[in-house]
C-alpha positions in Angstrom: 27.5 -25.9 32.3 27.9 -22.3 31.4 26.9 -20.7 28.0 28.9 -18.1 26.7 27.5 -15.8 24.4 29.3 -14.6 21.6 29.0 -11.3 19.2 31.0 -10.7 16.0 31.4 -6.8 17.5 30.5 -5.5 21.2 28.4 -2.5 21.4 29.6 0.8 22.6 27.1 2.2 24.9 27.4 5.5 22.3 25.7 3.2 19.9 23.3 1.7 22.4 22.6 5.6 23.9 21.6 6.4 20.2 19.6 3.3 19.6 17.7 4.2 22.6 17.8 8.2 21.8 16.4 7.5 18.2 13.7 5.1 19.4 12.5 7.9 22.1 12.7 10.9 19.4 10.6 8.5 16.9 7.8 7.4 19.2 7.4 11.4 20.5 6.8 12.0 16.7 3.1 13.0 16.8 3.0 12.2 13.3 4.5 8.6 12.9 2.0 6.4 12.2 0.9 3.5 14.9 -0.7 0.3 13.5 0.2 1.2 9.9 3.7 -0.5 8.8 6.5 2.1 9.3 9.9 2.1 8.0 11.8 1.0 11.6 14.4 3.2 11.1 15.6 5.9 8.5 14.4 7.8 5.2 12.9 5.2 2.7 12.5 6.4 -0.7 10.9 4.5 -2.4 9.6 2.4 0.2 7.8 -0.3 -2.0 6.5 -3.5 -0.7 8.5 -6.5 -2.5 8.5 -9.9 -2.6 5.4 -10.6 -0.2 4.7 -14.4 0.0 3.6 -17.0 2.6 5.4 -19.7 3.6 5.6 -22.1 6.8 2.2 -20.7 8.3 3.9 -16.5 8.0 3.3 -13.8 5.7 7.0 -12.2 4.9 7.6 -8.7 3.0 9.9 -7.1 1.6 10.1 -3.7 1.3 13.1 -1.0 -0.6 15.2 0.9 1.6 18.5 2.7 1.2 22.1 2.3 3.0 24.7 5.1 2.4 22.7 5.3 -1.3 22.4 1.9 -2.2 18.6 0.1 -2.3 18.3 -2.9 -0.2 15.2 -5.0 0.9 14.5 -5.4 3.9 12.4 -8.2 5.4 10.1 -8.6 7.9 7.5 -11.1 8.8 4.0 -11.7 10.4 1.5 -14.3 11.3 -1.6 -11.5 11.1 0.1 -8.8 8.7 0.1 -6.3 11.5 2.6 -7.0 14.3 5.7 -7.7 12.7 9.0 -9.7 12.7 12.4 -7.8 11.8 14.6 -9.9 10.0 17.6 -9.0 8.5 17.9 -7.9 4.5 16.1 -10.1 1.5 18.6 -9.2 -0.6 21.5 -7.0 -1.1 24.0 -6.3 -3.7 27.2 -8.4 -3.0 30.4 -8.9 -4.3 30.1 -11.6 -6.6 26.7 -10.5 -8.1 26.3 -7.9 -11.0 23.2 -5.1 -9.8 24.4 -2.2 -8.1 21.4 -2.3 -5.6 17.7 -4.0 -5.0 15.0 -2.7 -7.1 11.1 -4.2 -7.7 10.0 -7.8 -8.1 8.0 -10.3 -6.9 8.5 -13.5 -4.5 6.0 -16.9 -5.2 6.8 -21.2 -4.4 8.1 -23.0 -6.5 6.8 -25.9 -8.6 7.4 -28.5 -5.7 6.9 -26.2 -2.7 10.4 -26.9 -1.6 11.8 -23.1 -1.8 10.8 -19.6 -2.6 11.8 -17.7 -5.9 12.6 -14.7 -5.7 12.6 -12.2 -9.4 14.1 -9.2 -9.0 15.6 -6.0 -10.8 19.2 -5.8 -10.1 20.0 -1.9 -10.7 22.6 -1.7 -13.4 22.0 -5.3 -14.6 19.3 -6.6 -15.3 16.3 -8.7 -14.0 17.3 -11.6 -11.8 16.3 -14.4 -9.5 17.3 -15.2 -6.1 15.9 -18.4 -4.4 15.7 -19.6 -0.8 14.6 -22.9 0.9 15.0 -22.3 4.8 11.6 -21.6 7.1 12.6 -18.2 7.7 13.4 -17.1 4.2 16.3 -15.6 5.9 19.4 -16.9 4.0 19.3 -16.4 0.3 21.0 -17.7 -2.8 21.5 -15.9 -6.1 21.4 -17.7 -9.4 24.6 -17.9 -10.9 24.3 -16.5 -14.5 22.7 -13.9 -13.2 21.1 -11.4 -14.7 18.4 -13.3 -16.4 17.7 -10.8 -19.3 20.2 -8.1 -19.1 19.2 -4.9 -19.5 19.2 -3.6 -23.2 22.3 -2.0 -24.5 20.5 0.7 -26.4 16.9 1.5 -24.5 15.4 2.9 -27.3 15.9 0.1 -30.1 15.5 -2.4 -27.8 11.8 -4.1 -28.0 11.8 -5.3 -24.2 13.0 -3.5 -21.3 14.3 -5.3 -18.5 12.5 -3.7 -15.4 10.0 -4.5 -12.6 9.7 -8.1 -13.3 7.1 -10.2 -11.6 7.2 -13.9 -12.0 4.8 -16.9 -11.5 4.4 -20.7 -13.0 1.8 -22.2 -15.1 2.4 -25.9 -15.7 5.6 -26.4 -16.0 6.6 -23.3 -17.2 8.2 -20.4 -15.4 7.5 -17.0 -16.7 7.7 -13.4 -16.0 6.0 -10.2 -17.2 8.8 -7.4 -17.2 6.9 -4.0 -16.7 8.0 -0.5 -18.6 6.8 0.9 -21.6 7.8 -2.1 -23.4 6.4 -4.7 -21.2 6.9 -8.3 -22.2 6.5 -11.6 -21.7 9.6 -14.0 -21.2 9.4 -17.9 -20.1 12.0 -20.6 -19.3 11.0 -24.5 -18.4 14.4 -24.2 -16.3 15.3 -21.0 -14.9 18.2 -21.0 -16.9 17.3 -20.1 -20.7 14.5 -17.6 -20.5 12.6 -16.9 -24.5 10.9 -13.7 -24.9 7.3 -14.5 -25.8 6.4 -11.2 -27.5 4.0 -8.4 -26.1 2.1 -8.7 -22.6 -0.7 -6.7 -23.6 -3.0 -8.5 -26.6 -5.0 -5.0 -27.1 -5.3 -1.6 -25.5 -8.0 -0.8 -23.2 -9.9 2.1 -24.5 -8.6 5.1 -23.0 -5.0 3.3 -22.3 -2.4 3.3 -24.4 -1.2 0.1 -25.5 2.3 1.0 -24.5 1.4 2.9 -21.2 4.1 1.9 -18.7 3.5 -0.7 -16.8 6.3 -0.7 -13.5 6.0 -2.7 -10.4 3.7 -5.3 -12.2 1.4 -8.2 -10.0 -0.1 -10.5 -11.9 -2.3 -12.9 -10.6 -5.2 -15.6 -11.2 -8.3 -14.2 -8.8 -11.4 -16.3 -9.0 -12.2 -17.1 -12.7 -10.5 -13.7 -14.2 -6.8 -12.8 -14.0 -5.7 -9.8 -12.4 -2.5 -7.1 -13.2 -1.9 -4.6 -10.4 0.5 -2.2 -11.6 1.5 1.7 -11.6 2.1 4.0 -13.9 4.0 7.1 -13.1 1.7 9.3 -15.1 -1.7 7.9 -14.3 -1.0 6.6 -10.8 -2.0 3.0 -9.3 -4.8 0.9 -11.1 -5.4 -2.4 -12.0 -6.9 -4.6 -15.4 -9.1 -7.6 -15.2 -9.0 -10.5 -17.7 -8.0 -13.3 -19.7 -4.6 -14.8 -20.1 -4.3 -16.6 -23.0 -1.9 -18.0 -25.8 0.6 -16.1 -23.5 -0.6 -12.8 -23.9 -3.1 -10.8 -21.4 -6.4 -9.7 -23.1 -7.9 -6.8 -21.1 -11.6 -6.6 -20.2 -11.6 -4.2 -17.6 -9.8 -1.3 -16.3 -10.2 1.0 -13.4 -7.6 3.7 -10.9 -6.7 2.9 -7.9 -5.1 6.3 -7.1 -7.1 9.4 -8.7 -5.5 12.3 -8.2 -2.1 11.7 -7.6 0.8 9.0 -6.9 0.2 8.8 -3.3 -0.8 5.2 -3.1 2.2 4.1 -4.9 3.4 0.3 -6.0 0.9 -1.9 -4.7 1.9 -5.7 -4.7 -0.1 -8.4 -3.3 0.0 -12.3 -2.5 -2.2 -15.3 -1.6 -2.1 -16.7 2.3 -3.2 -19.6 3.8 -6.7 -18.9 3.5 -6.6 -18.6 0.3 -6.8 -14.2 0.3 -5.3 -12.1 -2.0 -3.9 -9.4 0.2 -2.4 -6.3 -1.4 -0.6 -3.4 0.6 0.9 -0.1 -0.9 3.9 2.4 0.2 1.6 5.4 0.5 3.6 8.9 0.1 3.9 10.7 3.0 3.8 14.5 1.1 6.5 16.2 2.8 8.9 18.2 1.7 12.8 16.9 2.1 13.6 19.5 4.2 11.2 18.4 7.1 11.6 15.0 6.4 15.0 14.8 7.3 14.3 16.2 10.4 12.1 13.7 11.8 14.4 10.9 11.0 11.8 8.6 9.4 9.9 8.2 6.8 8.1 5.3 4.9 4.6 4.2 5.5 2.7 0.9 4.2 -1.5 1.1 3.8 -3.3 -1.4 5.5 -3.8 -4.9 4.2 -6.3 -5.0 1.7 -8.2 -8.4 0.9 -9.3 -8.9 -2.8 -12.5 -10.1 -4.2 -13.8 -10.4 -7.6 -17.2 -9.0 -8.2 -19.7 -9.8 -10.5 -19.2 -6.8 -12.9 -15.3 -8.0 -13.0 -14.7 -5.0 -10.4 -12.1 -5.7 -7.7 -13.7 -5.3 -4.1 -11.0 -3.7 -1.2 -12.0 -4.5 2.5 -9.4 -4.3 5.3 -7.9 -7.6 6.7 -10.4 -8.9 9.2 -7.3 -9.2 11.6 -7.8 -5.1 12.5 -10.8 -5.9 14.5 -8.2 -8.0 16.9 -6.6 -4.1 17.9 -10.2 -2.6 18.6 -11.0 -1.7 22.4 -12.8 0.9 24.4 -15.8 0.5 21.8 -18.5 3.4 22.1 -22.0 3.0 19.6 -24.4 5.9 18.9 -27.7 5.8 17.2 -30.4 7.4 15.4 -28.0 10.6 14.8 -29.4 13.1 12.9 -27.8 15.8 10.8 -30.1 18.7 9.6 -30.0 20.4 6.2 -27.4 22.3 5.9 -26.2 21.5 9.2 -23.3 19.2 10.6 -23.8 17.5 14.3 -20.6 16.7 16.2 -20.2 13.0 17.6 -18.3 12.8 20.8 -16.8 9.6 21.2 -15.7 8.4 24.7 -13.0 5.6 23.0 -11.1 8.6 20.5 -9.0 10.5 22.5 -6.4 10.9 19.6 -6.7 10.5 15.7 -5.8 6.7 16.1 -9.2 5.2 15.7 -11.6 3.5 13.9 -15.2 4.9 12.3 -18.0 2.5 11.5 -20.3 5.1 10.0 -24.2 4.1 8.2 -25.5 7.3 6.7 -28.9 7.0 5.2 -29.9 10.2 2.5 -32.8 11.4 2.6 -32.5 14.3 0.4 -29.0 15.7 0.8 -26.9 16.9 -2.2 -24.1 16.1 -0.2 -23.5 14.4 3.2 -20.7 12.4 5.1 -18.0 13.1 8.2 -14.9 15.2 9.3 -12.4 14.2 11.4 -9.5 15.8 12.3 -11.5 18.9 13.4 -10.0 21.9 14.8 -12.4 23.1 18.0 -12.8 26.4 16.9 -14.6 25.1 13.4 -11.6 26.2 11.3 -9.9 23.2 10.1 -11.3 19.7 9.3 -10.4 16.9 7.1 -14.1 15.8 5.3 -15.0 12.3 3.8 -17.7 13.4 1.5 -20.3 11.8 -1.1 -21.7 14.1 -3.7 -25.0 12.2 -4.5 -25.4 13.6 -8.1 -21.7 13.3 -9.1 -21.7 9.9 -7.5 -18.0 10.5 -6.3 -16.5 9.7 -2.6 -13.5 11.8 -2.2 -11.1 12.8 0.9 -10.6 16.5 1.2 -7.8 17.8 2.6 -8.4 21.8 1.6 -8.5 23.1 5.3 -6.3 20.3 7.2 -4.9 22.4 9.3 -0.8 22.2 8.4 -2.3 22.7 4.7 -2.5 26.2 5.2 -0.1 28.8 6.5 2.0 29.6 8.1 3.6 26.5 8.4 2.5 25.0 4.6 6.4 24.3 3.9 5.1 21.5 5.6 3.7 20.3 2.7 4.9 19.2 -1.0 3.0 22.6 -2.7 2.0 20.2 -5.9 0.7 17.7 -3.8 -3.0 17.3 -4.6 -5.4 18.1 -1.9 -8.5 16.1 -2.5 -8.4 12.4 -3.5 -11.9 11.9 -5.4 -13.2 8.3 -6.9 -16.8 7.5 -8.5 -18.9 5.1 -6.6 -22.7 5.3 -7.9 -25.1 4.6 -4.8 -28.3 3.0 -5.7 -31.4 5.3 -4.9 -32.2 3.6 -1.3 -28.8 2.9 -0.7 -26.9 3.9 2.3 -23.1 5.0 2.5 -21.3 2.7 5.1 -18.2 4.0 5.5 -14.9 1.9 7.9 -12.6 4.7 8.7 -8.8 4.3 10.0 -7.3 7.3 10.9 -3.8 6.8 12.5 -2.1 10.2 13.2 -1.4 11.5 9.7 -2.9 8.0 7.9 -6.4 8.3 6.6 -8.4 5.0 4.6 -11.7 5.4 4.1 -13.4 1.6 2.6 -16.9 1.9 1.3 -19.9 -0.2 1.1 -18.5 -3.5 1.4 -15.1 -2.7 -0.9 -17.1 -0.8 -4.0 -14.5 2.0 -2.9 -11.2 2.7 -0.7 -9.1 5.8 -0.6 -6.3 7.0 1.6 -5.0 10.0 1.9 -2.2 11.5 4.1 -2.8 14.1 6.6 -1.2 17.1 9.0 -3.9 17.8 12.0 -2.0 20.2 14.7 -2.5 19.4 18.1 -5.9 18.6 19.5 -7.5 18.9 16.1 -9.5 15.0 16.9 -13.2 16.3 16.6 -15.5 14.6 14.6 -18.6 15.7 13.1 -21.5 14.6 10.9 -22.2 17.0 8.1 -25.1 17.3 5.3 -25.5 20.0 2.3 -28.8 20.8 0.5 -30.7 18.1 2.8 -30.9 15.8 5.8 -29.1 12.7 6.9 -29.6 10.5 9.5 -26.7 8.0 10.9 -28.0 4.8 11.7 -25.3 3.8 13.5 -22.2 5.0 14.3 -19.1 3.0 16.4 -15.6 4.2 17.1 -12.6 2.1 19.0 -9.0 3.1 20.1 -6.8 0.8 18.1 -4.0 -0.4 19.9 -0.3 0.4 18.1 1.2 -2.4 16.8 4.3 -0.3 15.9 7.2 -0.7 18.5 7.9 3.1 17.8 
């Protein structure tokens, strides 16, 4: 019995020469990130992560990408968040829908756990929802009726704006936070008539403006508190802890999650099987359009981050414990010491590139400041330095004298792009700074004493610039221990 298979369209081997051409031009890129989620193909701008749920034992994201213009979502899915399944788009416009193209929203299982709901911004429309029941999440249905909430004729009468929805259920009611300036609650008991509940935000945070806008929203119960993840496009990413309550959210706590910039850009997060809130970002690559173009590619996601609560209502960051899975070629040093005023390279047998990871425990003794650079030049004159500044209390990412910073080839670089990322994290007086460190080509995260801190920051080393050394200022430090791996790619190209 023979099997025939059958192809809507045959494929010229011009297309399968540039499929192949294309996929050898992306993986010489020395660039392109390896075990970090790339875009697989193409310029993405914006690049957010949407609609990440789990269902049927597999994490699925969505992310924005653009065809001749138009956004999409694309779709891929995992069983550990790091080697990934290409599927084909979420959603798309169509025909007989209203939205002009795919913007941000969120994805969560519905009251029975029979399908996945799907809110989402339709560009030109309105906010919308989309629903789908198979195990793949790979055929979709729009509601008819769509959009939800239309977007307001007149923007700047309006009291609501319909933008960035993200939706969840409580009881038997459905609702949905729609972010903006003029964020606000709606709610529906049937996912036809939705009632706009008023104001999301009971009180300002001091510091925040009540009205601060509020785009690509998350919202979510974590432990005891509830939790919004959002961004705004003048502060940057960040995140409020606290009660929801007679439909409103009453702020208790606010901290950044990006501080100098926008770099670390729409974060959106879900709950797996375990029970983990896992949050990832599209994280900016800083180039200019120019260059970008040229490579053919751009679009990078961080790595997964698991949240905790802590006591102090502080959200906690550590990296998926899945990454340890793509460790090998392990190498250990200890008892390192690093003079005053001195740095003391660390040659590591398992880094022979800048895709690696960095277990680092620095103990102070009396240094004012102390920490590592990677991404060091050999001849001493560019470096990339994860630094603590003991009397600030700060952790910060410098990027001042990355090599492709500086000239002649700065065009690189977006000239208003800030060059050190720089968060406060108080060590106690004994205290050591632990430090996990993933660098992946031009991909830096840096996660702190158990989660109190994470950065990330993208770099430009040139060629051979993989040193790493210990450094202290105005004292001595000593590095208990210190571990690097290779991390294998999970990236096809």
């Amino acid at each position: 019995m023979s099997h025939t298979y059958e192809s809507e369209q045959s494929i010229s081997d011009d297309e399968l020469h540039s499929a192949r051409h294309m996929r050898l031009k992306l993986l010489k890129d020395p660039y392109r990130p390896t075990y970090h989620f790339v875009c697989p193909e193409g310029i993405a701008v914006p690049f957010d992560p949407n609609g990440n749920v789990f269902w049927h034992g597999r994490h699925h994201m969505g992310y924005i990408y653009q065809e001749h213009g138009t956004h999409y979502w694309g779709h891929v899915s995992s069983i550990d968040m790091l080697h990934w399944r290409q599927h084909g788009p979420y959603l798309m416009p169509t025909l007989d829908s209203p939205e002009t193209g795919i913007f941000s929203g969120n994805s969560y299982v519905d009251k029975d756990g029979s399908r996945v709901l799907c809110m989402y911004h339709g560009c030109g429309a309105g906010n919308s929802i989309a629903w789908s029941d198979d195990k793949d999440l790979e055929h979709w249905h729009k509601k008819v009726g769509n959009p939800l909430v239309p977007n307001p004729v007149d923007q700047e009468k309006a009291d609501y704006t319909s933008w960035d929805p993200c939706g969840w259920i409580e009881g038997d009611t459905y609702y949905g936070l729609f972010g903006g300036g003029k964020n606000t609650v709606w709610k529906s008991t049937d996912l036809n008539t939705w009632t706009k509940c008023g104001p999301f935000l009971a009180k300002a945070y001091p510091g925040i403006d009540l009205f601060e806008d509020i785009s690509c929203p998350d919202f979510f119960k974590l432990g005891k508190k509830w939790v919004m993840v959002c961004i705004s496009h003048r502060l940057g990413a960040r995140y409020y802890v606290g009660e929801w309550k007679n439909e409103q959210f009453h702020p208790e706590y606010h901290e950044m999650m990006s501080y100098s910039d926008n770099e670390f850009f729409a974060p959106e997060s879900h709950t797996d099987g375990k029970g983990r809130r896992i949050l990832m970002a599209w994280v900016f690559d800083g180039r200019n359009d120019s260059v970008r173009n040229q490579t053919g590619w751009s679009g990078t996601m961080s790595l997964p981050r698991v949240m905790t609560m802590g006591s102090d209502n502080r959200i906690l960051m550590n990296p998926i414990e899945e990454l340890a899975s793509l460790r090998y070629n392990k190498t250990s040093k200890r008892s390192v010491a690093v003079p005053a005023d001195g740095q003391t390279p660390i040659a590591f047998d398992a880094v022979t590139d800048n895709v690696y990871e960095l277990s680092l425990e620095l103990a102070n003794t009396s240094a004012k400041d102390f920490g590592v650079k990677v991404c060091c030049s050999p001849d001493g004159q560019f470096e990339t330095v994860i630094g603590y500044n003991v009397a600030e209390g700060r952790l910060r990412i410098d990027t001042t004298r990355t090599s492709l910073n500086q000239k002649p080839v700065k065009s690189l670089i977006n000239t208003d792009r800030a060059k050190v990322e720089s968060a406060p994290m108080k060590l106690g007086k004994k205290e050591a700074l632990s430090l996990r460190i993933f660098v992946d080509r031009c991909m830096i995260e840096v996660f702190a004493n158990d989660g109190r801190q994470a950065l990330s920051r993208v770099v430009y080393p040139a060629k051979g610039h993989t040193g790493i050394k210990l450094f202290a200022t105005g004292g001595a430090v000593k590095a208990t221990s210190a571990t690097a791996w290779d991390i294998m790619p999970t990236n096809a190209y």
